[in-house]
VEXROKE-445154 format. One line per 5 residues: number of its first residue (from 1); their letters; for each residue x, y, z of N, C-alpha, C. Coordinates in Angstrom, 2 decimals. Layout:
NUM	a	X/Y/Z/X/Y/Z/X/Y/Z  ...
This chain:
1	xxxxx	172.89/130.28/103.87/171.72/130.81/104.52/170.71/131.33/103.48  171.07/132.17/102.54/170.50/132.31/101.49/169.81/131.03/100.99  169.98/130.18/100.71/169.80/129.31/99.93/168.53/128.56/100.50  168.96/128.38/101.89/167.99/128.00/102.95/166.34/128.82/102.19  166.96/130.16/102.94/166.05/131.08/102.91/164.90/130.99/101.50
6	xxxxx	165.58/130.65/100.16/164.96/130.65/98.65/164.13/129.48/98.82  164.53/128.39/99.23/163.52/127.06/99.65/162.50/127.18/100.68  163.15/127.72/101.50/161.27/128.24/102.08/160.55/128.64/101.54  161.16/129.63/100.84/159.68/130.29/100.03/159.28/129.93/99.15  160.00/128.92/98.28/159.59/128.46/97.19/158.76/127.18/97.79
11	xxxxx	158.96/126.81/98.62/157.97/125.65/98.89/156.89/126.45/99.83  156.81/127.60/100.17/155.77/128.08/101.16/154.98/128.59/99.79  155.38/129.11/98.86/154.37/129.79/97.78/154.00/128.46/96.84  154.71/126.91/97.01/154.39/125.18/96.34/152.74/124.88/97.00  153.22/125.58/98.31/151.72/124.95/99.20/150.66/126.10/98.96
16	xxxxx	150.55/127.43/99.05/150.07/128.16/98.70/148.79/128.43/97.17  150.14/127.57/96.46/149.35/127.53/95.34/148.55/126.25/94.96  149.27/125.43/95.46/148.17/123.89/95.99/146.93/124.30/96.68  146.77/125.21/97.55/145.52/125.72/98.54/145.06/126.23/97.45  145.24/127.31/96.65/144.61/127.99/95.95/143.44/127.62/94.67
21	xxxxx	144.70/126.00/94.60/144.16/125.70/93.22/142.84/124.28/93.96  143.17/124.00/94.82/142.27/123.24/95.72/141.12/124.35/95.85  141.21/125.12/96.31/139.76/125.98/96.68/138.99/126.49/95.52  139.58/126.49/94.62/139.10/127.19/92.68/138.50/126.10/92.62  138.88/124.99/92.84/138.13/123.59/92.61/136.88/123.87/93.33
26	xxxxx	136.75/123.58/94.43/135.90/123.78/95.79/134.51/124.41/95.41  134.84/125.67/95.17/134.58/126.93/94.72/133.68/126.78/93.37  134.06/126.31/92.35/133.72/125.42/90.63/132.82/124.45/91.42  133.27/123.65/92.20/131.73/122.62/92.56/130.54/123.28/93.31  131.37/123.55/94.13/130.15/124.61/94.62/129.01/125.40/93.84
31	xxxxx	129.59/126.31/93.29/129.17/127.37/92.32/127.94/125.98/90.98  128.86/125.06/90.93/127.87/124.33/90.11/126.34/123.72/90.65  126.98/123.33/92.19/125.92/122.58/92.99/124.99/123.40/92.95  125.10/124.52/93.26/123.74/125.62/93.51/123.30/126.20/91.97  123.91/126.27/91.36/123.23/126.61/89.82/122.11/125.26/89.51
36	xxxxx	122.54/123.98/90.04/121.52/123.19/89.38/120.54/123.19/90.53  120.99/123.49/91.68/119.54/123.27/92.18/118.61/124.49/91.95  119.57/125.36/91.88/118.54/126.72/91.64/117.70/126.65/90.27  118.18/125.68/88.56/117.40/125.41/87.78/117.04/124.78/87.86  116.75/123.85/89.18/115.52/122.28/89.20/116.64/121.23/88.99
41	xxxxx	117.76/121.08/87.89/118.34/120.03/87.47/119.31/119.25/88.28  119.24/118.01/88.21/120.22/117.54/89.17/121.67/117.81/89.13  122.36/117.69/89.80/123.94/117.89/90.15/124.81/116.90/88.94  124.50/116.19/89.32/125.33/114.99/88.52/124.47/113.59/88.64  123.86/112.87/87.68/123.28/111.98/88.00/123.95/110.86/86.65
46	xxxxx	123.76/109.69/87.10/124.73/108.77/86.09/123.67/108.26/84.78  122.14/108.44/84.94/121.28/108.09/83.79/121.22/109.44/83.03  121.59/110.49/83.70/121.59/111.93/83.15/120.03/112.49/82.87  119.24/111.56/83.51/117.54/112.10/83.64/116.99/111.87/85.10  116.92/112.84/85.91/116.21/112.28/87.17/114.42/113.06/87.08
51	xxxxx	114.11/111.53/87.84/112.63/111.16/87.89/112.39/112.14/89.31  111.23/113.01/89.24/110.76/113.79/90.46/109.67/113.09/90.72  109.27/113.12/92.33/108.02/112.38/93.00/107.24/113.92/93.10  105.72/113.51/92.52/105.22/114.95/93.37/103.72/114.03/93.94  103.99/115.10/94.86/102.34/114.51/95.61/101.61/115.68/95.77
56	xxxxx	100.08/115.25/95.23/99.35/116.05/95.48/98.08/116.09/96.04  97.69/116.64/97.50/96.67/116.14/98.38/95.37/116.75/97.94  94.28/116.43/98.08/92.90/116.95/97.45/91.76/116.47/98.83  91.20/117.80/99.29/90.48/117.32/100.06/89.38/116.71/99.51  89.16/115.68/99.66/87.44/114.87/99.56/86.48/115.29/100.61
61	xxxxx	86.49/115.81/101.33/85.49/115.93/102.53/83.68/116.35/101.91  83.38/115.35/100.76/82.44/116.00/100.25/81.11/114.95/100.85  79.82/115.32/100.96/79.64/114.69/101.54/78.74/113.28/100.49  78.61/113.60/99.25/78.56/112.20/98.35/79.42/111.85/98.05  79.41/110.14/97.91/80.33/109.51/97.15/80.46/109.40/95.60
66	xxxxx	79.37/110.12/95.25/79.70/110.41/93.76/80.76/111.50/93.33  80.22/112.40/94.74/81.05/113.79/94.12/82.84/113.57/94.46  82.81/112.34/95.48/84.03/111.97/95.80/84.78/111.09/94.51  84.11/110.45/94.04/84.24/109.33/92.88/84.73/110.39/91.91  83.95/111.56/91.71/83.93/112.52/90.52/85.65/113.50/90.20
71	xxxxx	86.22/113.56/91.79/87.51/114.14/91.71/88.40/113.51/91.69  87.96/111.94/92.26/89.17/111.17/92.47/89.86/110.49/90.56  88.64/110.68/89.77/88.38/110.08/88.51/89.43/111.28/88.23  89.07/112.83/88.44/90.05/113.94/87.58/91.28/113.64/87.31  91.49/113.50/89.32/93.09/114.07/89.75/93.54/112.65/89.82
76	xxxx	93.19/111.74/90.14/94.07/110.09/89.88/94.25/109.77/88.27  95.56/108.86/88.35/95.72/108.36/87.52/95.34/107.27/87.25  94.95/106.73/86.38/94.38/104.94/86.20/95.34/104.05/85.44  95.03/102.97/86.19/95.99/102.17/85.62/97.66/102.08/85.95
């Protein structure tokens, strides 16, 4: 009965520490996921440089087309 008894627990504290060491994991990705988004940087990316899209809207509502020509020349890129 004893003996019984030592194998339960040794396999109840086998699984225990499998959970434990599973959630430290969990926990380590986690903890990483939000550090990079919180510095901008990606998580894990396989070129190890990610490209950001930004858009940026500019009202034209002007009422020449020069003065429209004149911002679109600033804030666009050519070419």
């Amino acid at each position: 009965m004893f003996s019984t008894l030592f194998m339960l627990v040794v396999n109840v504290f086998r699984t225990l520490d499998k959970t434990i060491s599973n959630l430290e994991m969990e926990l380590a990705a986690a903890r990483a996921t939000q550090e990079s988004i919180m510095d901008g940087s990606p998580a894990s990316d396989s070129s190890g440089k990610r490209k950001y899209l930004m858009v940026v809207g500019i009202n034209t509502a002007f009422s020449s087309r020069k003065r429209r020509d004149s911002v679109r020349a600033t804030w666009m890129p050519t070419g």
